[in-house]
Each structure stands twice: as structure tokens, then as C-alpha cells.
N, C-alpha and C positions, 0 to 999 in steps of 0.2 A: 319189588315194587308192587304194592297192593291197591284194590280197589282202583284203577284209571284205565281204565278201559281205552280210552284215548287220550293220549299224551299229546304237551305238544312242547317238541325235539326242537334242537338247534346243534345242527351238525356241521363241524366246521370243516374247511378241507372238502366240502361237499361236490366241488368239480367236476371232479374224475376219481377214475380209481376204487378205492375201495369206501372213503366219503361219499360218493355217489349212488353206491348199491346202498349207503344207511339211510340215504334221504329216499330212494324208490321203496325200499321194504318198511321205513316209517307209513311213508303216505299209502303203501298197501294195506297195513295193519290198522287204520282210521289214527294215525295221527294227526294233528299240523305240523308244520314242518319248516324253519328256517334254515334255507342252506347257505351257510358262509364262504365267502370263497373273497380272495383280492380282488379277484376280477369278475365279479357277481354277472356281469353280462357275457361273460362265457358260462354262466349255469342254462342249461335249455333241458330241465326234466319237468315232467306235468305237475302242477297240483302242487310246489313248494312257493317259498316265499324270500326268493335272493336278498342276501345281506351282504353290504361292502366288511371283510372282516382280515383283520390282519393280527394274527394272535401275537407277534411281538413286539405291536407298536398298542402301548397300553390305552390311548386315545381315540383307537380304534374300536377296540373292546370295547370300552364304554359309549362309543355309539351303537353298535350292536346292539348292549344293553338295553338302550335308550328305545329300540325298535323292536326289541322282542320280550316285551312284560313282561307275557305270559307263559311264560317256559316254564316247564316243571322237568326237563330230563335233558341232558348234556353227553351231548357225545363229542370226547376230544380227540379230533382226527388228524387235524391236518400238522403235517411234520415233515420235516425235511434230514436226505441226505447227503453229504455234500461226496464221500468216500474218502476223510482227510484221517489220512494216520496222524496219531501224535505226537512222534518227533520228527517226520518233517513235514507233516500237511501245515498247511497256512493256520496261520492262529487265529484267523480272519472268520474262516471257515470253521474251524472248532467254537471258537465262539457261536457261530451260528447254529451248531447244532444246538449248542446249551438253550442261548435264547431261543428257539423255536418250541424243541421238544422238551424240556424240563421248564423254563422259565414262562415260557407261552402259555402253557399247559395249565402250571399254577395260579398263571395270573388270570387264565379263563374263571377257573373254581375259583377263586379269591372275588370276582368280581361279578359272577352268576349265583354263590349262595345264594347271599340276600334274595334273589328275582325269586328262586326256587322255594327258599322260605318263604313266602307271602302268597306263593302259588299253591301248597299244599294243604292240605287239613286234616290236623291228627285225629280230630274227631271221630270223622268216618273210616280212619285205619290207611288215608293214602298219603303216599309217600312220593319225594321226589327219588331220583337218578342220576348219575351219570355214570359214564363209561369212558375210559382214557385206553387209547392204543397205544399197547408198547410193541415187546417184538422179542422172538426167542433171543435176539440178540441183547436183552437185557440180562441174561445167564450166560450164552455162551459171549466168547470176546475175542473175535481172531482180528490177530495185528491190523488186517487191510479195513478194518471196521472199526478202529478205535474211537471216532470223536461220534460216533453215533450209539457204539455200544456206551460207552460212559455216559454218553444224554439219557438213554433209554433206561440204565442201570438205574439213574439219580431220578429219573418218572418212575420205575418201580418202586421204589422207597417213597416219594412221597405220594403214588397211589395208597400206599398200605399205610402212611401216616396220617394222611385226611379223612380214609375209611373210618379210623378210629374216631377222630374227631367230630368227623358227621353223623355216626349213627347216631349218638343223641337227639341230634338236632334235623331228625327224620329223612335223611338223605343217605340212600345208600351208593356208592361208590362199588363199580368193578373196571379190572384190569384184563384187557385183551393181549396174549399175547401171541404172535403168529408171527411165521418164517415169509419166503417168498409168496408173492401173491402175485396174479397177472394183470400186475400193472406196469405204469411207466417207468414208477422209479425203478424197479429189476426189468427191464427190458434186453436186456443183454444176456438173463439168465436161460439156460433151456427150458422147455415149455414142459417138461415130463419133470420141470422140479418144481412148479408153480401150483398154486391152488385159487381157484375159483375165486373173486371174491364177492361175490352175491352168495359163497357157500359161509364161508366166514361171517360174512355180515349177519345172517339168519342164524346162524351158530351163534354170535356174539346179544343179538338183539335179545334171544332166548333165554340165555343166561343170565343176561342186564334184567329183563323184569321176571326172571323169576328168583331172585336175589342173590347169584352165584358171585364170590370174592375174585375168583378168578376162574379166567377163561380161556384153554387152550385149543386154537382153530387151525390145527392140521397135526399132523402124524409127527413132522418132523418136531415140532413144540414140544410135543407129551412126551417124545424118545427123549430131547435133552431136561427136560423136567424131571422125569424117572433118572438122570442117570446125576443128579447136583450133587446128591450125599457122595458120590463115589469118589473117585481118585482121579 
């Protein structure tokens, strides 16, 4: 992302967690900053701009829309896991992963283009953004992770298909993808397996505007990254 010195980000998922750290190191770096969450009145970080947002209720998103014009950079965060295997977790809960993380996702980019195209100007060399969190777990795939690895799999693929699609159309597109983080959803994990995610986030943000395809934010990622061609 060239020439924007200050962007102004709508990150969704912005509550807690690792959404949270994107919307502080946005407003650190002279963004603006719309932080999405369902329940916008649990946001209490300084300096952002709480929006009601529910990425799989499509009605939702386009109020969003409606309240953040001016976006030129997209960060899609918020996602959900339920831990449903796929032959006997609830189809209930599979389905949820899809609609959240794959579907949600899409239908963020399907319905923010437009905002970001009218916010850019090819003239002076700037460009819009965004950035989609996936998860090593969109490569690796163990049984107890099934309906989340398969969401995460089907956001990899259409990160890398709209990539294509947008670069014409002055928007570049990258893909985060990263193991445990110390947050809520692994709370159960041990803490000597977790990474930061204010370290992540500034790893990711880095990447996002300096035009990286892909972005891997911790040790464990890049070992299963190096090892895909393998056996």
C-alpha cells in the first residue's frame, strides 16, 4: 500500500484479542479507525470509532457500510471456533464455522470493495488494503479441528482468488496466517505455546502495507509452511 500515510482501517472482531491489538497499533500509526464488534459497547480502546457489526448477518455489514465511507484498508478479523469435528460435531456448528470464516469474510470484501474504490486515487500511486486472518491451521488439518481447518482452508483459497481479482482494480489483498495466540479463543492452551498478539499484529500490519501476499506470524507457521511440499 503506497503513498497513505494514514489510512483509515475498519477492523472487525475489534473487542478483544488479537482484533484489538489491530485497532491500538492502527490508531498508534495515525490511522482512523472503525472497530467492529456485535457488541460495539464492549469496545473501550481510545481513539477508535465502535461500529454494531455482525459479519454473517449480511444486513449488518451493509450498515457498517453505511457508517464508515471512508475506509480505504480492511482488516478481516473476527472469526469464530466452535472445535466441531466433522463426523460428529453438530452440523449446526460446522456450518458456523463456514458462515463466519469463509462466508463472512467474503461477504465483508464483496461489500467494502466498492467503499475502498472510491476512497483511493490511482493518480497519486495510492492504494487501498486489506488483510484477512487465516491460521496455520489452513495447511495443517488435525481431526479435533476439522470444521475450522476446512473454513480456514476455503479463506485461503479465496484470499488468493480475490488477490488476483483486486490487483487490477488497485486493492491489494494479504493473508495472515498464525498458530496459537494469547487469547481467549486457546485459553486452555499452555502459555509457552502462545504468541503475543500485539507481536502478530505489528508483524501483520507491516506486511499489509508494505505489499506482502502472505504473512507468517510465529515460528510454528513458517515450520509447517517449510514442511507442505513434504510427505
Amino acid at each position: 500500500m503506497t503513498n497513505n500515510e494514514h489510512p483509515t482501517a475498519l477492523v472487525s472482531g475489534a473487542n478483544r484479542g488479537l482484533g484489538r491489538r489491530f485497532a491500538e497499533q492502527l490508531v498508534a500509526r495515525g490511522a482512523k479507525v472503525y472497530a467492529g464488534a456485535r457488541r460495539p459497547e464492549s469496545i473501550d480502546l481510545p481513539g477508535v470509532i465502535p461500529v454494531p457489526l455482525d459479519i454473517t448477518d449480511l444486513g449488518s455489514i451493509r450498515r457498517a457500510v453505511a457508517l464508515a465511507g471512508d475506509v480505504n484498508v480492511l482488516v478481516n478479523n473476527a472469526g469464530v471456533s466452535t472445535r466441531a469435528g466433522l463426523l460428529d460435531g453438530s452440523l449446526e456448528d460446522i456450518r458456523l464455522e463456514m458462515d463466519t470464516n469463509y462466508f463472512g469474510t467474503l461477504s465483508m470484501i464483496r461489500e467494502f470493495v466498492p467503499v475502498i474504490e472510491r476512497n483511493i486515487d490511482g493518480d497519486d500511486g495510492a492504494s487501498g488494503a486489506i488483510l484477512n486472518v487465516l491460521s496455520v491451521l489452513s495447511w495443517l488439518h488435525p481431526a479435533g479441528s476439522g470444521a475450522y481447518s476446512a473454513a480456514k482452508a476455503a479463506a485461503w483459497a479465496m484470499t488468493d482468488a480475490v488477490r488476483e481479482e483486486l490487483a487490477p482494480r488497485g486493492i491489494h489483498v494479504s493473508g495472515l496466517h498464525v498458530g496459537y495466540m494469547d487469547t481467549d479463543m486457546v485459553s486452555d492452551v499452555p502459555a509457552d505455546l502462545k504468541t503475543d498478539p500485539a507481536v502478530v499484529a505489528a508483524l501483520a500490519l507491516d506486511g499489509l502495507f508494505a505489499g506482502a501476499p502472505e504473512i507468517l506470524g510465529d515460528e510454528l507457521t513458517r515450520t509447517v509452511k517449510s514442511q507442505l511440499s513434504g510427505s
